[in-house]
Kinemage of the C-alpha trace (Angstrom):
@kinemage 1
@onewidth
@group {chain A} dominant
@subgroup {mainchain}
@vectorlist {calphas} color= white
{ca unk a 1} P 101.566 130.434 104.060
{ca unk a 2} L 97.782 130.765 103.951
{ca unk a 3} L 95.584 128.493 102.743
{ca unk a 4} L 92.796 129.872 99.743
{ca unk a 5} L 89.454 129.528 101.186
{ca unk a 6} L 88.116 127.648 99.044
{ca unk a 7} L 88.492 125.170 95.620
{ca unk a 8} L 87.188 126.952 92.709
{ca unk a 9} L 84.331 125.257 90.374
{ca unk a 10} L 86.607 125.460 87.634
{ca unk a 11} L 89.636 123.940 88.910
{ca unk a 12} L 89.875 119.912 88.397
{ca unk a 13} L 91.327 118.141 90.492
{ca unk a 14} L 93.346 114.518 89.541
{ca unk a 15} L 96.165 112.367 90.694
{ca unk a 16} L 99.681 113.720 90.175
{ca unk a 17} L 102.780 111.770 88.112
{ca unk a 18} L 103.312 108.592 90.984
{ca unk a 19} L 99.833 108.399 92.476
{ca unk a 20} L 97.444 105.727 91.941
{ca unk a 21} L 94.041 104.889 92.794
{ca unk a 22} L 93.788 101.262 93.610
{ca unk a 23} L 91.187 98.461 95.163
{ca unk a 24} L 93.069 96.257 97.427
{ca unk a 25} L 90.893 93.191 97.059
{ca unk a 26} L 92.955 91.486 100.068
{ca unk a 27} L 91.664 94.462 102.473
{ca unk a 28} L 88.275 94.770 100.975
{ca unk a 29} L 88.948 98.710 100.495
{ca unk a 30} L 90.190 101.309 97.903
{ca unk a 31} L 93.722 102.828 98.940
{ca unk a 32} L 95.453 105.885 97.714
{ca unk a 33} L 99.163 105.276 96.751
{ca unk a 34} L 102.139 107.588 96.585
{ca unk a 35} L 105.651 107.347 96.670
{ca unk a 36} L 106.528 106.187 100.462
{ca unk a 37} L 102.811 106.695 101.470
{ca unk a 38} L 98.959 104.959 101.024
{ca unk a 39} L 96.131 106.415 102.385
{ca unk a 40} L 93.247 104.017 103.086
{ca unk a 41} L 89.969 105.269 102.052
{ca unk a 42} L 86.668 105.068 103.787
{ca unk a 43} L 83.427 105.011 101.829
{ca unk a 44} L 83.169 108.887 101.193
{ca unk a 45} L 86.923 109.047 100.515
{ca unk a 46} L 86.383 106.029 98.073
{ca unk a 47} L 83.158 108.238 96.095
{ca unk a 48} L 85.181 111.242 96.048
{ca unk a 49} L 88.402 109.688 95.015
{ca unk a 50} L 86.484 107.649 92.325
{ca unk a 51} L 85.361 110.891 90.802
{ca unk a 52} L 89.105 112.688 90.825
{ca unk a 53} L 89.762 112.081 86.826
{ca unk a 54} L 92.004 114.698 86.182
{ca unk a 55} L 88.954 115.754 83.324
{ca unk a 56} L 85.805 116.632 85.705
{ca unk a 57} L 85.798 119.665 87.468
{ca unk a 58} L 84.942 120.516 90.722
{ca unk a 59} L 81.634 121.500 90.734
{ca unk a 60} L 80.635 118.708 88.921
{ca unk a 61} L 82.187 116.175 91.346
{ca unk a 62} L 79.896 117.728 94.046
{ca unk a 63} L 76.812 117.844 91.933
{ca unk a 64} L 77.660 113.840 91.748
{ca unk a 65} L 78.253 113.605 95.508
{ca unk a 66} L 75.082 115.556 95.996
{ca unk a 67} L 73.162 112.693 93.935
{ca unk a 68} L 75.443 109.674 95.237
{ca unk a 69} L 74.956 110.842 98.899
{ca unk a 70} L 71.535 112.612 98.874
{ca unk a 71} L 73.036 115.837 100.294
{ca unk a 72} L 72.653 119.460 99.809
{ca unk a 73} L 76.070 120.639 98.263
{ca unk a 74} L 76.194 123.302 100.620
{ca unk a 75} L 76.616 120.936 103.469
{ca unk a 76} L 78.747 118.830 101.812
{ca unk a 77} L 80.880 120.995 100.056
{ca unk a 78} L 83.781 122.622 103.353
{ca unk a 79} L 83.905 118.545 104.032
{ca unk a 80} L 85.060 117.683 99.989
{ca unk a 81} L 87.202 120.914 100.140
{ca unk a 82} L 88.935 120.121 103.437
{ca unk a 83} L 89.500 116.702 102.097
{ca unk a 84} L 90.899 117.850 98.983
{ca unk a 85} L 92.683 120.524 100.138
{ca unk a 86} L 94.392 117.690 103.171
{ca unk a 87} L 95.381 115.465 100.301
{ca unk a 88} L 96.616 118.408 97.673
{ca unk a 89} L 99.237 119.297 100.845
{ca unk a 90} L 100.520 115.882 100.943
{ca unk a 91} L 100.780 115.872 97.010
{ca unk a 92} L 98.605 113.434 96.697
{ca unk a 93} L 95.879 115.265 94.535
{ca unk a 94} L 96.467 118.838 92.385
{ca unk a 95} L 94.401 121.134 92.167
């Protein structure tokens, strides 16, 4: 199956039914949580993450990234796809 190309502006991303978005004070560091799985998240995971609401679309996550990271959204924009797009294949984000 192909993958699209790219993540629409319109489309909003948030956490299915079974996924949370936790801190995990004992680590220091924000984790992803799924049934049978946790993803650890970096700082830029952690931003982005922080921003999946299941209301905001997805342009206006990146014009927040843009501001958070002082980046032009066309540079940052394949990276918050690919991410995305990783984590939507593992059903841990919809699209």
């Amino acid at each position: 199956m192909e993958r699209p190309a790219g993540i629409a502006d319109d489309a909003v991303p948030a956490l299915p039914r079974g996924v949370k978005f936790r801190e995990d004070k004992a680590r220091g560091r924000f984790v992803l949580l799924g049934p049978e799985r946790i993803f650890e998240a970096d700082q830029v995971s952690t931003e982005i993450l922080r921003l999946v609401d299941g209301k905001t679309p997805f342009a206006a996550i990146l014009a927040r990234l843009t501001e958070i990271f002082t980046a032009d959204e066309a540079m940052i924009r394949p990276d918050v796809e690919s991410f995305l797009r990783d984590l939507a294949d593992k059903q841990m984000v919809t699209l």
